[in-house]
LOROTOR-649747 format. One line per 4 residues: number of its first residue (from 1); their letters; for each residue x negated, y, z negated of N, C-alpha, C, O. Coordinates in nm, 4 decimals. Layout:
NUM> A> X Y Z X Y Z X Y Z X Y Z; ...;
//
This chain:
1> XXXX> 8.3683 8.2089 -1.4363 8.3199 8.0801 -1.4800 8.4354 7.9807 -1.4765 8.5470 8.0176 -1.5130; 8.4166 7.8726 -1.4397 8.4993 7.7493 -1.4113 8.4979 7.6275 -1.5262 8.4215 7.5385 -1.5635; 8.6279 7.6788 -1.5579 8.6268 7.5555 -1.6590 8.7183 7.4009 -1.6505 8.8388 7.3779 -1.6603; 8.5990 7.3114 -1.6280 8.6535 7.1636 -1.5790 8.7104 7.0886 -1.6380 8.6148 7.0114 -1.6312;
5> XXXX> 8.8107 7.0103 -1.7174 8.8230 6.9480 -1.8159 8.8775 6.7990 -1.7624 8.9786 6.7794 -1.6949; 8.7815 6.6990 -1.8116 8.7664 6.5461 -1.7534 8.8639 6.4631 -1.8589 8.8859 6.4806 -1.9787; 8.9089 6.3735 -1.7716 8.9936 6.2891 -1.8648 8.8798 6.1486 -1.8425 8.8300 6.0918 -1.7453; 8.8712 6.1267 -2.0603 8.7479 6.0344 -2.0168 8.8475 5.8826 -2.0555 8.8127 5.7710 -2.0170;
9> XXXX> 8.9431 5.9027 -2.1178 9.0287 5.7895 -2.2072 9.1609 5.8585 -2.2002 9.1904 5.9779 -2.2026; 9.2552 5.7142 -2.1880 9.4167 5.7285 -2.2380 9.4894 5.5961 -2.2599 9.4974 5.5010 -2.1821; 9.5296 5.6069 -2.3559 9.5746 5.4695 -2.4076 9.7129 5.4640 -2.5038 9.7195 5.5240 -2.6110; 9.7829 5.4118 -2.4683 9.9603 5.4011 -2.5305 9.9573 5.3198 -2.6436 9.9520 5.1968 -2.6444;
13> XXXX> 9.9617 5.4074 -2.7545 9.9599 5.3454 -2.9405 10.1491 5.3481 -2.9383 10.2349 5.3787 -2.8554; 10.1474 5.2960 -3.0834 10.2910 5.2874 -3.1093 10.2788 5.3991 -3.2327 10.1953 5.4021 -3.3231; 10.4294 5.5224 -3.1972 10.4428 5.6700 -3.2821 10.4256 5.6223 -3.4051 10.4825 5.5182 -3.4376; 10.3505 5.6858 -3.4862 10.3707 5.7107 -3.6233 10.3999 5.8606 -3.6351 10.4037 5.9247 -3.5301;
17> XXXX> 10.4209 5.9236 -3.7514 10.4508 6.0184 -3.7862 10.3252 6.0865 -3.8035 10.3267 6.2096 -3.8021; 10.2401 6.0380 -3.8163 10.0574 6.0846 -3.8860 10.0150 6.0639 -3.7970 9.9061 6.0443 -3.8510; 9.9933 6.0462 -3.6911 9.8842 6.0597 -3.5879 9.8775 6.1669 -3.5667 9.7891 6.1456 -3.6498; 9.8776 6.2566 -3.5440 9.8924 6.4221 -3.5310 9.7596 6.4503 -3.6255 9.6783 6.5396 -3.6016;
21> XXXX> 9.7523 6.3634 -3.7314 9.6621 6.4435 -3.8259 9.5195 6.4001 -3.7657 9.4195 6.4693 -3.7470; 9.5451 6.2449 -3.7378 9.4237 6.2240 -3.7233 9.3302 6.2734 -3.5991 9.2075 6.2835 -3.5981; 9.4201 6.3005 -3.4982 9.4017 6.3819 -3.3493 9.3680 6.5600 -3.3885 9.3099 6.6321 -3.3073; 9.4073 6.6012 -3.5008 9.3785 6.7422 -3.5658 9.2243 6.7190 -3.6006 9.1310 6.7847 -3.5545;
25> XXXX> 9.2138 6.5895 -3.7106 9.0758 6.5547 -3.7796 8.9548 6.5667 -3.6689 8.8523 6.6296 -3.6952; 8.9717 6.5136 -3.5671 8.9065 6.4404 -3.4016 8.8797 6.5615 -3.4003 8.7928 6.6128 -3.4708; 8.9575 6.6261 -3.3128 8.9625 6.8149 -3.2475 8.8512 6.9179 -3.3063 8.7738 6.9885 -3.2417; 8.8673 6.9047 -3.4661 8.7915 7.0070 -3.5806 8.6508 6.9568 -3.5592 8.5535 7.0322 -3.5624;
29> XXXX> 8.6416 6.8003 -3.5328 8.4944 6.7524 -3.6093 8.4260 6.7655 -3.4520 8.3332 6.8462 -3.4465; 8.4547 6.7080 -3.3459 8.3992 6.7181 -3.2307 8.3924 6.8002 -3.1196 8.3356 6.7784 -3.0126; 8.4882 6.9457 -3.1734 8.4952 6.9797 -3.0660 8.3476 7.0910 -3.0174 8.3553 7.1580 -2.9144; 8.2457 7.0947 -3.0899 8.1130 7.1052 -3.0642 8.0467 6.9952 -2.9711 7.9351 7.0021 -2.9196;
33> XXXX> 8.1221 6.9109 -2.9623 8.0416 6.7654 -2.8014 8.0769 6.7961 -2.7513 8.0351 6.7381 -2.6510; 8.2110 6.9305 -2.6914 8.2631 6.8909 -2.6002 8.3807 6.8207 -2.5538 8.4143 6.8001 -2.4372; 8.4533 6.7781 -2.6879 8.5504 6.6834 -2.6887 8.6815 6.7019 -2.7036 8.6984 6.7258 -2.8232; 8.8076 6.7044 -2.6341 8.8831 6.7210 -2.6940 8.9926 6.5815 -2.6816 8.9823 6.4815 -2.6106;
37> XXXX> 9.1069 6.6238 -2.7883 9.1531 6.4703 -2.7690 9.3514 6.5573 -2.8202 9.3842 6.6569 -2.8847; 9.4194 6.4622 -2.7556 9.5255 6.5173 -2.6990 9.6622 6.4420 -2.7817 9.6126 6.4014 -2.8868; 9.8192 6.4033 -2.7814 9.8763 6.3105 -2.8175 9.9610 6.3681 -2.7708 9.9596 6.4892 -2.7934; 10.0688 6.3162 -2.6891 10.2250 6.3400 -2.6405 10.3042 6.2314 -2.6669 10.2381 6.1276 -2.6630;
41> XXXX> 10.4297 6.2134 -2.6943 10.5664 6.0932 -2.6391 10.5094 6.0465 -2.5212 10.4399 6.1205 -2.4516; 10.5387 5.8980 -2.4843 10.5796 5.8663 -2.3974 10.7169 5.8846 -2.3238 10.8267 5.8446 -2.3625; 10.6934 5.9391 -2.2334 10.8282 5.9882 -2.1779 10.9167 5.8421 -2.1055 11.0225 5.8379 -2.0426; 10.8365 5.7504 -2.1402 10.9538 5.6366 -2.0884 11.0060 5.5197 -2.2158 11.0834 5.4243 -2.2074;
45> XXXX> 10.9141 5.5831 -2.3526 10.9653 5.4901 -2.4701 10.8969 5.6356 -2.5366 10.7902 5.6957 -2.5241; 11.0528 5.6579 -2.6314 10.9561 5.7628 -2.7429 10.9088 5.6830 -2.8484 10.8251 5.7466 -2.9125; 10.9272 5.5719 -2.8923 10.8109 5.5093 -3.0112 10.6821 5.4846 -2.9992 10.6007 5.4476 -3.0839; 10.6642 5.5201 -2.8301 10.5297 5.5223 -2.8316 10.4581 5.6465 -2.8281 10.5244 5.7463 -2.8566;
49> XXXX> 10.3347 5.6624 -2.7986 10.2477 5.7823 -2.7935 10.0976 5.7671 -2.6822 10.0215 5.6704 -2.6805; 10.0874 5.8874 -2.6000 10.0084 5.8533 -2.5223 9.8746 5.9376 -2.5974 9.8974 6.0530 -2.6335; 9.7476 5.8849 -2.6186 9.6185 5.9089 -2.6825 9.5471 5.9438 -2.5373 9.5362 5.8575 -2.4502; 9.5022 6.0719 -2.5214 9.3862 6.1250 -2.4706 9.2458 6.1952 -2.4870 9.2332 6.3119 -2.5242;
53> XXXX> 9.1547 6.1210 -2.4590 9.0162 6.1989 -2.5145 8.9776 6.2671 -2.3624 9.0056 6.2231 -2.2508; 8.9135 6.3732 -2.3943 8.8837 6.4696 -2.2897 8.7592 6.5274 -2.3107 8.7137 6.5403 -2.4243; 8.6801 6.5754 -2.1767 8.5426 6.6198 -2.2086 8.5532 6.7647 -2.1887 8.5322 6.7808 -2.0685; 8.5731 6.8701 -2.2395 8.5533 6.9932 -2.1609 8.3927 7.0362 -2.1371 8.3648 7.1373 -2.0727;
//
């Protein structure tokens, strides 16, 4: 079985220390749609953060 995973959104916030939680909160509550949602550094400014929502 093949598993596809779509990038539906990505968008560059500025780091807080707590976003992590709220991307944990996202993950727990939706990931019954189908949803997952992602957060890394920007690798060309670390104060920022790159936000991804994903469909698996």
């Amino acid at each position: 079985m093949e598993s596809k995973i779509e990038i539906l959104s990505t968008v560059t916030i500025e780091h807080s220390d707590d976003l992590y939680k709220i991307v944990d909160g996202l993950n727990r509550t939706l990931k019954r749609e189908n949803l997952m949602f992602g957060l890394a550094l920007d690798q060309d400014d670390k104060n920022k953060a790159v936000f991804t929502i994903y469909r698996t």
